[in-house]
C-alpha positions as CSV (number, residue, x, y, z in Angstrom):
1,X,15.2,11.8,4.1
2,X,15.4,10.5,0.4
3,X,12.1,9.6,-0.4
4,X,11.2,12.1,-2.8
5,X,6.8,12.0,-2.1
6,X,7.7,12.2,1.4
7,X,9.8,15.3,0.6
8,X,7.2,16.9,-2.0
9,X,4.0,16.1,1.0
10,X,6.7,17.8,3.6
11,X,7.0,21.0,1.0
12,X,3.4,21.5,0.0
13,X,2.1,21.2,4.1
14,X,1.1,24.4,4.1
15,X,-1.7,23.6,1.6
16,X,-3.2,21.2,4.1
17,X,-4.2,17.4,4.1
18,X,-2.3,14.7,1.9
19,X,-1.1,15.9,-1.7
20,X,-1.8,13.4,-4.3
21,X,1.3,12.7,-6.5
22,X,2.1,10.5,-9.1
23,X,6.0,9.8,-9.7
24,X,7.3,9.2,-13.1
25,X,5.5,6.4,-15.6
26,X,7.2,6.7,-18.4
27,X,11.2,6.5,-19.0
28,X,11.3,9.3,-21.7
29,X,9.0,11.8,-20.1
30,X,10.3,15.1,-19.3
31,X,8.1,15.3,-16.1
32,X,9.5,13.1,-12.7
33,X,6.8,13.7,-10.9
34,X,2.9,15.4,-10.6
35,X,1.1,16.8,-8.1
36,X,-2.5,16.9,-9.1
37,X,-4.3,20.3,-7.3
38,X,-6.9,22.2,-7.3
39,X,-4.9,25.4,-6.5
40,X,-2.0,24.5,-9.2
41,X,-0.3,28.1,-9.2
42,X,0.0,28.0,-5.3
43,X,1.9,24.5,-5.4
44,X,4.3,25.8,-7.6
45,X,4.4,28.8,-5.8
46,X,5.9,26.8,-2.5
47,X,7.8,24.3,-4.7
48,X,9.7,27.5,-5.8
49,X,10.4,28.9,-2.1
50,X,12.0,26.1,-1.0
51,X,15.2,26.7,0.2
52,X,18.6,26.2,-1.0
53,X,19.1,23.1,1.4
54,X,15.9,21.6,0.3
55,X,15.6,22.2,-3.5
56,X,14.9,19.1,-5.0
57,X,13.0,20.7,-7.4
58,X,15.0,22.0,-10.7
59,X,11.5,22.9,-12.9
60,X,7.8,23.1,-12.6
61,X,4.9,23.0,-15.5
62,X,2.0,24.4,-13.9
63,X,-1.0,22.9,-15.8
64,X,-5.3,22.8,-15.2
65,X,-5.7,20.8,-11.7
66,X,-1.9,20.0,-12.0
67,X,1.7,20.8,-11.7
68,X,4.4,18.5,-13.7
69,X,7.6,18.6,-11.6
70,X,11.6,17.8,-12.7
71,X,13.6,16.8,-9.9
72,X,17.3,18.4,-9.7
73,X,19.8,15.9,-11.5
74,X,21.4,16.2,-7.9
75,X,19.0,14.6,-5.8
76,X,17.9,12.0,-8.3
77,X,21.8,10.9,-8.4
78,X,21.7,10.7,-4.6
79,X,18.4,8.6,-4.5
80,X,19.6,6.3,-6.4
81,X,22.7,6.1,-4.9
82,X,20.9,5.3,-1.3
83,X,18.9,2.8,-3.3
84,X,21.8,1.3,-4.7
85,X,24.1,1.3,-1.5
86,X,21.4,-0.1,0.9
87,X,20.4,-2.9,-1.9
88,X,17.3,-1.4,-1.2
89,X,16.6,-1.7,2.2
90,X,15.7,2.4,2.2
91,X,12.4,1.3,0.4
92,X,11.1,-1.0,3.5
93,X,8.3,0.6,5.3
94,X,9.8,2.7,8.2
95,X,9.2,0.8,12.2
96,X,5.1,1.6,13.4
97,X,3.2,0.3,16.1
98,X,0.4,-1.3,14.5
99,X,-2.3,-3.0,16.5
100,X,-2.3,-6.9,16.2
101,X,-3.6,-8.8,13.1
102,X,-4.8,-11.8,13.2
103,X,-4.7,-13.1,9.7
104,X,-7.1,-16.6,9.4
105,X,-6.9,-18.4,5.6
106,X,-6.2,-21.7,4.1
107,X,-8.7,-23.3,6.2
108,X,-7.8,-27.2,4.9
109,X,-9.9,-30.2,4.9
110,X,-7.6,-32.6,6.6
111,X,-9.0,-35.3,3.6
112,X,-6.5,-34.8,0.9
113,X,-3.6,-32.8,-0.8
114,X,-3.9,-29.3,-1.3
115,X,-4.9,-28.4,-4.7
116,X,-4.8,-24.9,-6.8
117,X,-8.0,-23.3,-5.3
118,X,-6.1,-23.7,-1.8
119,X,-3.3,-21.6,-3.8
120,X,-5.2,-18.9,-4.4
121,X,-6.3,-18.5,-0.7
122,X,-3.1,-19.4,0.6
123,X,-1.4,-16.6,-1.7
124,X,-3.7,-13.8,-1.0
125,X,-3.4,-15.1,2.8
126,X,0.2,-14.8,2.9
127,X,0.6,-12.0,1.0
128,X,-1.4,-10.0,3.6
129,X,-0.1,-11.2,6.2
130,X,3.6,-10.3,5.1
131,X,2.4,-6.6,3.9
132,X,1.3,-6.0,7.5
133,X,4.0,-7.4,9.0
134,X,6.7,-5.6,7.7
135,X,4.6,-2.8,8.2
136,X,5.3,-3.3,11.8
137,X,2.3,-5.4,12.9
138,X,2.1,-8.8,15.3
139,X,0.4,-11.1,13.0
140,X,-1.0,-14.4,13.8
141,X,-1.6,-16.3,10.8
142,X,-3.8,-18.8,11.6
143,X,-5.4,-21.9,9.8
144,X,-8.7,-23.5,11.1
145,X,-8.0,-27.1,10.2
146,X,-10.8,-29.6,9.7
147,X,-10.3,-32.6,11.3
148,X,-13.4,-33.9,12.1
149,X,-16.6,-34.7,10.2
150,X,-18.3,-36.0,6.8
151,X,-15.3,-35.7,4.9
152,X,-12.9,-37.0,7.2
153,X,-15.2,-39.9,7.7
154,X,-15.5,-40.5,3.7
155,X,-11.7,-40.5,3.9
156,X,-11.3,-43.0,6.5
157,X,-13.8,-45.6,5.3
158,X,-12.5,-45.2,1.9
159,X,-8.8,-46.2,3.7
160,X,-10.7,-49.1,5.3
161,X,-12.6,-50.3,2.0
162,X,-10.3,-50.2,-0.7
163,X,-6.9,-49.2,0.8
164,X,-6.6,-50.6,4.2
165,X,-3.3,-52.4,3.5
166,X,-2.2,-49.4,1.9
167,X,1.1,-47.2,3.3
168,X,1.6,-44.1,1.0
169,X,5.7,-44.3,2.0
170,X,5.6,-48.2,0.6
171,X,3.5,-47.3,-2.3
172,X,5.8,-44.3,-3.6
173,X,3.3,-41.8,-2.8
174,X,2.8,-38.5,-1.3
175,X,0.7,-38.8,2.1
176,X,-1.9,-36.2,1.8
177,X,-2.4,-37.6,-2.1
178,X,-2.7,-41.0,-0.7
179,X,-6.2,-40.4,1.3
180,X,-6.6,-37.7,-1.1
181,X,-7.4,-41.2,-3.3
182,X,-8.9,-43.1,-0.2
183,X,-11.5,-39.7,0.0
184,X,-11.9,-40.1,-4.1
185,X,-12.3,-43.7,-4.1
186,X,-15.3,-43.6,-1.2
187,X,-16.7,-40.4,-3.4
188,X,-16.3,-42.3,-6.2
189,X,-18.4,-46.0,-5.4
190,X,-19.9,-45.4,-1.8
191,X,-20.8,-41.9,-1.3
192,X,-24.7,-40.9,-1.3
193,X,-23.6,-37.3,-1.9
194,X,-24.4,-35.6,-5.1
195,X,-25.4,-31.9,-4.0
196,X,-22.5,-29.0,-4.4
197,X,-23.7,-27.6,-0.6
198,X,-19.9,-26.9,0.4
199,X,-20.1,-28.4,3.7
200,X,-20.0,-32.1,4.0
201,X,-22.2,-32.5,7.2
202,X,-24.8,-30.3,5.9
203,X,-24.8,-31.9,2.1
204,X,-26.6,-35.4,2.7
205,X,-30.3,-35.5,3.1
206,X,-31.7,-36.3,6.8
207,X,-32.2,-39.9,5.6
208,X,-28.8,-40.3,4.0
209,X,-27.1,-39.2,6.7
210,X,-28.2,-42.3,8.9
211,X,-28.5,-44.6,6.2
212,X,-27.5,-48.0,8.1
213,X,-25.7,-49.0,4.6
214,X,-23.6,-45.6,5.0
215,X,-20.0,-46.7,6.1
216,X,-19.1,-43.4,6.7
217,X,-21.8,-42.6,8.5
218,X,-20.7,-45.5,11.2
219,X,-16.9,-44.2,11.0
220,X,-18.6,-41.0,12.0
221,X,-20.2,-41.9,15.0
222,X,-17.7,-44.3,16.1
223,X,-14.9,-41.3,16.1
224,X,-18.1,-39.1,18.1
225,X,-17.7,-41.8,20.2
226,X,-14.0,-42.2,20.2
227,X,-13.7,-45.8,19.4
228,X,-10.3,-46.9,19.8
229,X,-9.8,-48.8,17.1
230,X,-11.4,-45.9,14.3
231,X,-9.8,-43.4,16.4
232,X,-6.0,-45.0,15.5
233,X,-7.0,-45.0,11.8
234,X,-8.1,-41.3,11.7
235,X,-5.5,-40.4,13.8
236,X,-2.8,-41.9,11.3
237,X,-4.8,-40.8,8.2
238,X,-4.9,-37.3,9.8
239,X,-0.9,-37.6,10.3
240,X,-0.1,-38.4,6.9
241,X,-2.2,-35.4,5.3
242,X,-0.7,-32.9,7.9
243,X,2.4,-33.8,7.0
244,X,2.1,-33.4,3.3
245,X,0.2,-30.3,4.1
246,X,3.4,-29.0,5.7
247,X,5.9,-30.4,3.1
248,X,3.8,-28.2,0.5
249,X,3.8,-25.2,2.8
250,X,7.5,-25.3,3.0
251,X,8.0,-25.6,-0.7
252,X,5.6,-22.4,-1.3
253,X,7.7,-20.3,1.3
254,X,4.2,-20.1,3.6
255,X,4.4,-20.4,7.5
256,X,1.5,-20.5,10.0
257,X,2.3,-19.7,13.7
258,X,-1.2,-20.8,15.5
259,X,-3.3,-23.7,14.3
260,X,-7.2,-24.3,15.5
261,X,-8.3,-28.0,14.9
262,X,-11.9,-27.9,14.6
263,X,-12.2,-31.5,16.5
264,X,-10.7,-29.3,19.7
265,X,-13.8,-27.5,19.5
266,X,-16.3,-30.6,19.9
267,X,-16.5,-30.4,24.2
268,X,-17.8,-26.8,23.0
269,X,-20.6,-27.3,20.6
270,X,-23.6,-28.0,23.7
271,X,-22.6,-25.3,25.2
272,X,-22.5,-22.5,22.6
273,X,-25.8,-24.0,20.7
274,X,-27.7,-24.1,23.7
275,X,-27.0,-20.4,24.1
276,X,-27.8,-19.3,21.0
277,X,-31.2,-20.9,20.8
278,X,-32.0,-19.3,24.3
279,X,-30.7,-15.7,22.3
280,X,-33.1,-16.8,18.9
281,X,-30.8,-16.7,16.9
282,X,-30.4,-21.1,16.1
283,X,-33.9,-22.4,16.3
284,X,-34.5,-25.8,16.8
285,X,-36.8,-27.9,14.3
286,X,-39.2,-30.7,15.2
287,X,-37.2,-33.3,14.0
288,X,-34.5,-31.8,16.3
289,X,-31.8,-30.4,14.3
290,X,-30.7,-27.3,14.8
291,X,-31.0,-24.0,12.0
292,X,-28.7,-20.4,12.2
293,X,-31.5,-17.9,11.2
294,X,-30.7,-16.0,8.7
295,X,-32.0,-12.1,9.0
296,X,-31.8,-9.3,6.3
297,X,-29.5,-9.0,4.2
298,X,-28.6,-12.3,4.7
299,X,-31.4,-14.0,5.0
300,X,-31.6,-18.3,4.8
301,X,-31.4,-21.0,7.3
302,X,-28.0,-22.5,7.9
303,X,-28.3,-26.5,9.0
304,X,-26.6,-26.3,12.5
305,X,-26.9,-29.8,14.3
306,X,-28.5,-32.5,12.2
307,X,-31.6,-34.7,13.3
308,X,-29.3,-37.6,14.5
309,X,-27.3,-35.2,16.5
310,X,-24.1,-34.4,15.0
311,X,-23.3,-31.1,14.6
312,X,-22.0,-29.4,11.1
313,X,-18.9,-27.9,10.0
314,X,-21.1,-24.5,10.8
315,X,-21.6,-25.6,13.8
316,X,-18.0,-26.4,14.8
317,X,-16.5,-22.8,13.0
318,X,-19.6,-20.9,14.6
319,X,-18.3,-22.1,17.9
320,X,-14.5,-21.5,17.1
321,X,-15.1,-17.6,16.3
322,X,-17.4,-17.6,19.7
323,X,-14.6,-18.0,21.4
324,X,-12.2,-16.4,19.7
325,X,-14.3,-13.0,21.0
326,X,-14.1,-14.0,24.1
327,X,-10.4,-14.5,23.8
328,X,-9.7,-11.2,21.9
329,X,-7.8,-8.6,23.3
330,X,-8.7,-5.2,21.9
331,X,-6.8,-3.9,19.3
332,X,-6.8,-6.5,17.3
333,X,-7.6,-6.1,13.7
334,X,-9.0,-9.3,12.0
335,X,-8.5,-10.1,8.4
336,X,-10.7,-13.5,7.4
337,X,-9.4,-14.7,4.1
338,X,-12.7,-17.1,2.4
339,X,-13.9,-18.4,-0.8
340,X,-16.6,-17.3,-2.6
341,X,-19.3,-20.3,-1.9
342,X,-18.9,-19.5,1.9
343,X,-19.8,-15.6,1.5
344,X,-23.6,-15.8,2.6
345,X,-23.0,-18.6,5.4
346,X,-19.7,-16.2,6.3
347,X,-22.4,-13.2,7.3
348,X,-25.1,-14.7,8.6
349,X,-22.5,-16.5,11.3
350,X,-21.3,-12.9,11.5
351,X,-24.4,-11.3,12.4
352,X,-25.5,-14.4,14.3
353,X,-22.1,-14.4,16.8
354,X,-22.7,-9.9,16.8
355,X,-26.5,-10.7,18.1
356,X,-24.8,-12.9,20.7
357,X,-23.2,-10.1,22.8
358,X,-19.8,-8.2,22.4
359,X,-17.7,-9.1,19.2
360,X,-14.4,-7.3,19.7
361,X,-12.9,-9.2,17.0
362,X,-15.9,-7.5,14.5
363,X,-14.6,-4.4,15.4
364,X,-11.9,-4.1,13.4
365,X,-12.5,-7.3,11.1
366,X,-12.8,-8.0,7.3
367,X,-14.0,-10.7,5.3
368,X,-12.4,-10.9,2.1
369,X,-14.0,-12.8,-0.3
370,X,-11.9,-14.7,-2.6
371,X,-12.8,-15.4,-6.5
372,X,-13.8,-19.2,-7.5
373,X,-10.4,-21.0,-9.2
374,X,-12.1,-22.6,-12.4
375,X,-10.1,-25.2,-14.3
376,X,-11.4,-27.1,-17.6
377,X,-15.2,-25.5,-17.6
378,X,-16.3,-25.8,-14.3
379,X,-15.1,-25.0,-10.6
380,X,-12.4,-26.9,-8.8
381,X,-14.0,-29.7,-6.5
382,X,-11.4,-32.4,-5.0
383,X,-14.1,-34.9,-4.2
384,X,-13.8,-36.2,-7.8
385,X,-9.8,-36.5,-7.1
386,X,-9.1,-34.3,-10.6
387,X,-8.7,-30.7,-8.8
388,X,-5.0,-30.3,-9.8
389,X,-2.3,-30.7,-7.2
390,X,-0.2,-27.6,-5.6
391,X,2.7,-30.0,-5.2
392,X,1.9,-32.0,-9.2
393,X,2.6,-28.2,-10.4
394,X,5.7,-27.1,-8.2
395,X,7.3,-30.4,-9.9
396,X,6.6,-29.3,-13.6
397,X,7.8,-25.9,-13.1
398,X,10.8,-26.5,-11.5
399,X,11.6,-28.8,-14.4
400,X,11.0,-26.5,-16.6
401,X,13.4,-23.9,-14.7
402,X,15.4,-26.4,-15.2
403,X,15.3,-26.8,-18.6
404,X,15.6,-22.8,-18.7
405,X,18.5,-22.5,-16.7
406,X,17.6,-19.4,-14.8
407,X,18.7,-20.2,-12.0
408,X,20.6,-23.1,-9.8
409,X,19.1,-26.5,-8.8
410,X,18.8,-25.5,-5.1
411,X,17.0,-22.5,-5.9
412,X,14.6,-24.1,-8.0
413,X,11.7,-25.0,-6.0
414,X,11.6,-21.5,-4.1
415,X,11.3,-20.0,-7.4
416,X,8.7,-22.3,-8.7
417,X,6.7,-21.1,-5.8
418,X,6.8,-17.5,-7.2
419,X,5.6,-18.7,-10.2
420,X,2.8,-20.6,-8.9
421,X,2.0,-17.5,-6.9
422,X,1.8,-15.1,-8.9
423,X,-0.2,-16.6,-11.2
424,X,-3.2,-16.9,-8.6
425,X,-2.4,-13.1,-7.2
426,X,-2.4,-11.6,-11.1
427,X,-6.0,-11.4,-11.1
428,X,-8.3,-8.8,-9.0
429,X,-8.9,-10.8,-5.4
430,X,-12.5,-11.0,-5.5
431,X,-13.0,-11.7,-9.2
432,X,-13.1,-15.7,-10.1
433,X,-9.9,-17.0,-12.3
434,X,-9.4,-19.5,-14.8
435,X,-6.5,-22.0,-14.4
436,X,-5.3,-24.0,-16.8
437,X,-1.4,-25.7,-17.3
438,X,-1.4,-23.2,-20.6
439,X,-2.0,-20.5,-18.9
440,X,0.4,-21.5,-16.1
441,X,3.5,-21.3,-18.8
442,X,2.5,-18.2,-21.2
443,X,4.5,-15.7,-20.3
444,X,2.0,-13.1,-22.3
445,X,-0.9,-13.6,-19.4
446,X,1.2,-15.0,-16.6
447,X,3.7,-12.2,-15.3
448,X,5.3,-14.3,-12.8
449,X,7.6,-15.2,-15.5
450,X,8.6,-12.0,-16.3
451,X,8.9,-11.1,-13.1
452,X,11.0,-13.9,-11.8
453,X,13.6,-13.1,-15.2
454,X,13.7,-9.9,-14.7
455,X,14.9,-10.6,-11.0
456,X,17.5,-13.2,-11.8
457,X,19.2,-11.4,-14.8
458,X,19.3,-7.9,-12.5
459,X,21.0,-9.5,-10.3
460,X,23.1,-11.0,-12.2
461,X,24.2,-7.6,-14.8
462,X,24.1,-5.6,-11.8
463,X,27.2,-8.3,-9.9
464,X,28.9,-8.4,-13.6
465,X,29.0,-4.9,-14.9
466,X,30.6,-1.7,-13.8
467,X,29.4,0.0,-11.1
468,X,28.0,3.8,-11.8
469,X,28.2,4.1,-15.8
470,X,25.0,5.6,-14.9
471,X,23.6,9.2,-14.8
472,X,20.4,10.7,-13.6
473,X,20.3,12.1,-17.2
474,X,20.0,9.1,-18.5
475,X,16.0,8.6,-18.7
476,X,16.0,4.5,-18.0
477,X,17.9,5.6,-15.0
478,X,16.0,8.3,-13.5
479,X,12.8,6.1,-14.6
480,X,14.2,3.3,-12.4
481,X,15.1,5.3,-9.2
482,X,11.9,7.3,-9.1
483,X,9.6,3.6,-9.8
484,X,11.7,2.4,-7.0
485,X,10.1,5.4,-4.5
486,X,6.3,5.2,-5.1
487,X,6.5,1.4,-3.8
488,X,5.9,2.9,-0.4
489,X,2.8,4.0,-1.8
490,X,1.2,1.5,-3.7
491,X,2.5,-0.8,-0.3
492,X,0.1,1.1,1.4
493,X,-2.8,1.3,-0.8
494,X,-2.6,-2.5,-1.0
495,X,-3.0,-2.8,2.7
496,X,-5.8,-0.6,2.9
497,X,-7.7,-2.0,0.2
498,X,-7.2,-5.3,0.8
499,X,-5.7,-5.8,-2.6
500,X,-1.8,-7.1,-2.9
501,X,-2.5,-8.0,-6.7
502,X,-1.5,-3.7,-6.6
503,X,1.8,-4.8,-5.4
504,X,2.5,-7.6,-8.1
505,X,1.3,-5.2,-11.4
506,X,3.7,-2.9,-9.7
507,X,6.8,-5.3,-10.4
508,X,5.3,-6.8,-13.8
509,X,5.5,-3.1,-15.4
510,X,9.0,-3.0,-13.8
511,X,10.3,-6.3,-15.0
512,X,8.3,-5.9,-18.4
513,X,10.4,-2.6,-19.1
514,X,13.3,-4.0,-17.9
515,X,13.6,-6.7,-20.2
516,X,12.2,-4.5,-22.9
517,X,16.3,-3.6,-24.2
518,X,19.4,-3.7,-22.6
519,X,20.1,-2.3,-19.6
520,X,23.0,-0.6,-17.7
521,X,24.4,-2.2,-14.3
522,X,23.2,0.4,-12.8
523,X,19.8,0.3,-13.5
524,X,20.0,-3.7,-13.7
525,X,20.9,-2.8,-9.2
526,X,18.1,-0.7,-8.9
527,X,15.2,-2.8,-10.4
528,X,16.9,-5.6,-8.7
529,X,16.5,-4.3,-5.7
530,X,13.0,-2.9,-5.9
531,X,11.9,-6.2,-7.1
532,X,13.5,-8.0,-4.6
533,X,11.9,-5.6,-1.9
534,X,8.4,-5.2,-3.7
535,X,8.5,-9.6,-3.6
536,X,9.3,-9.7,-0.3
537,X,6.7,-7.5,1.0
538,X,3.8,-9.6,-0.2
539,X,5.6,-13.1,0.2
540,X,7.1,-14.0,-2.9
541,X,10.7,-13.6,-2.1
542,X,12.6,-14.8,0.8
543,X,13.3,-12.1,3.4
544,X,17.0,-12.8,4.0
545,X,17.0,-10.0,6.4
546,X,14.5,-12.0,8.9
């Protein structure tokens, strides 16, 4: 065993439960390491009975509530030897047998490209699901894709009205930003909708919603009803959106392995509503559409299944997580990746499904809440067709890489994907963000630049130079090896707190010190790899291993 916390939490056993240690933060400290204590002289006192075969320790500083520790120059040379041998691989989380995850994020409307505010879930998504993956986890990522409704109708008459002639492949144009446009254009001259309620179905007024001069709300009965004719045109609409979707997936590194398409759910809805008014918790109104009730904490009523009969987008995900309960098989842990404008509907569906009967999904589930993306004053909304574009971005920074000549043409749009990533992942995961293109390039508040330089030109010292001109008495050395070791750590602590921004500040100290002077080949291999393994635990790197 190298790891040198596991080694220290092996030595002080005897004090009982989980030491807290700190390894080193600062290249020209004396101390590598601190155990923080209430019973400092009895740490030092087993840190000094270790035996021969085991001393890794060469000094102690016993301190109030602390002990400062300095490894042996020994063991630090053979640390970072392992690192430097395996290319890292030492610092991977070791096999477990974790329950199943099933990781549920990105959540598209099927109306329209994907645009930075998807980034940010898609990031925080994937991130998660990687971290508990290689922690030896079967994850499901899963999207919830809506296919069916308001929106989708909006998009469709918009095709019919002002682009019915229209194919994006003829016209030069991406598929998903074509009825992206046809969405906009409807939006833009036909819509009655005006309100910022996040779900289409439930935004128009009762009255709105069956206005006979409402195109889309013909197109919406007509696909109800599965009209042939307006089922083709959704049905190719719904094509060309999925497939841009996935083009943009690909380009960010970011996979799903099970997708839920809300219109799969329609035989459903009856069935499920019907039961939960005979349970009290939907109640029907007078004019016949259908409320959730809302109960303390969460208290409000949640429009369910509208006066002419079509259900919401509540309804249809309310009756998607019903069954997914009923499909569950125990352990599963559940980690549902949100924005912030769906946190109060989120809950009450919660307690509504709970008050249902069993939930073994809720057992082990989490919401995580993630912070509004605003961009030029306000929140990002893609019905006025200016949200900015994942794929409009992945273009410019590529150029610009480019320009920069980091790195090769074929590598350039799998590292304009960590750029783009970690600028959504920087900021604390609940907490809203500003986006701007600005921001996007300044390396002084965007560390994915940084990071992705700091990558590329270890990699490329560490292949050029000489191989072990370094010694653990040289501080930028033995600061390297010993960062490399408490990854494990702040790995776990992401996990647990649902939190892998912990992961990325990790790797922007590293690469910020790293580019701070000049660097040895040895310590150019052993950031290199600890960035490398660091990225690809919360998706931003390619795991050539897989």
């Amino acid at each position: 065993m190298i790891d040198p916390i596991a080694l220290l939490c092996e030595a002080l056993g005897p004090l009982g439960g989980v030491p807290q240690i700190q390894l080193r933060r600062t290249p020209d400290a004396w101390s590598d390491a601190t155990v923080f204590s209430h019973a400092p002289s009895r740490v030092a006192r087993l840190l000094a009975e270790l035996p021969g075969d085991a001393a890794i320790v060469h000094e102690v500083l016993q301190l109030p509530k602390m002990v400062e520790i300095r490894f042996t120059d020994e063991f630090v040379a053979v640390a970072g030897d392992e690192l430097r041998r395996s290319a890292g691989e030492c610092l991977r989380p070791a096999a477990a047998s974790l329950p199943r995850a099933v990781v549920s994020f990105c959540d598209p409307n099927a109306t329209k490209a994907l645009h930075i505010g998807h980034l940010r879930n898609l990031a925080v998504g994937d991130a998660l699901a990687t971290l508990l993956f290689q922690g030896g986890a079967d994850v499901i990522r899963q999207s919830v894709v809506c296919d069916v409704g308001r929106a989708v109708a909006e998009a469709v008459a918009g095709y019919m009205s002002y682009h019915s002639a229209g194919d994006p492949r003829a016209l030069g144009m991406r598929p998903d930003a074509f009825v992206g446009e046809c969405y906009a254009a409807y939006q833009a001259r036909g819509s009655t909708d005006s309100s910022d309620e996040p779900d289409p179905d439930a935004r128009l007024s009762a009255s709105a919603r069956c206005a006979e001069t409402d195109a889309a709300a013909h197109i919406l009965r007509a696909l109800r009803d599965n009209e042939p004719r307006m089922t083709e045109i959704w049905s190719r609409l719904l094509g060309w959106v999925l497939e841009g979707h996935q083009r943009t997936f690909d380009r960010l590194g970011i996979a799903f392995n099970h997708y839920i398409f809300e219109r799969d759910s329609l035989h459903r809805l009856t069935a499920v509503a019907r039961r939960a008014i005979s349970a009290g918790v939907f109640e029907q109104n007078p004019d016949g559409s259908v409320d959730m009730i809302g109960r303390a904490p969460f208290e409000g009523r949640v429009p369910m299944i509208r006066s002419d009969g079509l259900e919401t987008g509540y309804m249809r995900h309310f009756a998607i997580w019903y069954d997914m309960q009923q499909e569950c098989t125990a352990p599963t842990q559940c980690i549902n990746v949100t924005g912030a404008e769906w946190y109060t509907t989120g809950r009450i569906r919660e307690a509504s499904l709970s008050a249902l009967g069993p939930c073994p999904l809720y057992d082990n589930y989490h919401r995580l809440t993630v912070g509004m993306v605003h961009s030029d004053g306000g929140v990002m909304k893609s019905r006025d067709g200016k949200a900015p574009l994942i794929e409009d971005h992945l273009d410019v920074v590529s150029d610009r890489l480019r320009n920069l000549q980091w790195t090769n043409f074929h590598d350039t749009d799998e590292h304009a994907g960590v750029i783009l990533k970690c600028s959504v992942l920087a900021p604390p995961v609940s907490k809203p963000m500003i986006f701007t293109f600005e921001r996007l390039c300044d390396a002084r508040v965007h560390p994915g630049w940084n990071i992705l330089r700091a990558y590329l030109e270890s990699e490329r010292s560490a292949a050029e130079g000489p191989a072990g001109v370094s010694t653990p008495r040289d501080p930028g050395y033995r600061y390297a090896v010993l960062r490399a070791y408490e990854l494990a750590v702040i790995r776990q602590v992401a996990i647990d707190s649902y939190e892998p921004t912990l992961v990325l500040k990790f790797m922007s100290a590293l690469a910020k010190w790293y580019l701070a002077a000049p660097r040895s080949s040895s310590v150019a291999s052993v950031v290199r790899s600890t960035l490398s393994i660091a990225g690809t635990s919360i998706g931003l790197f390619k795991d050539r291993t897989a």
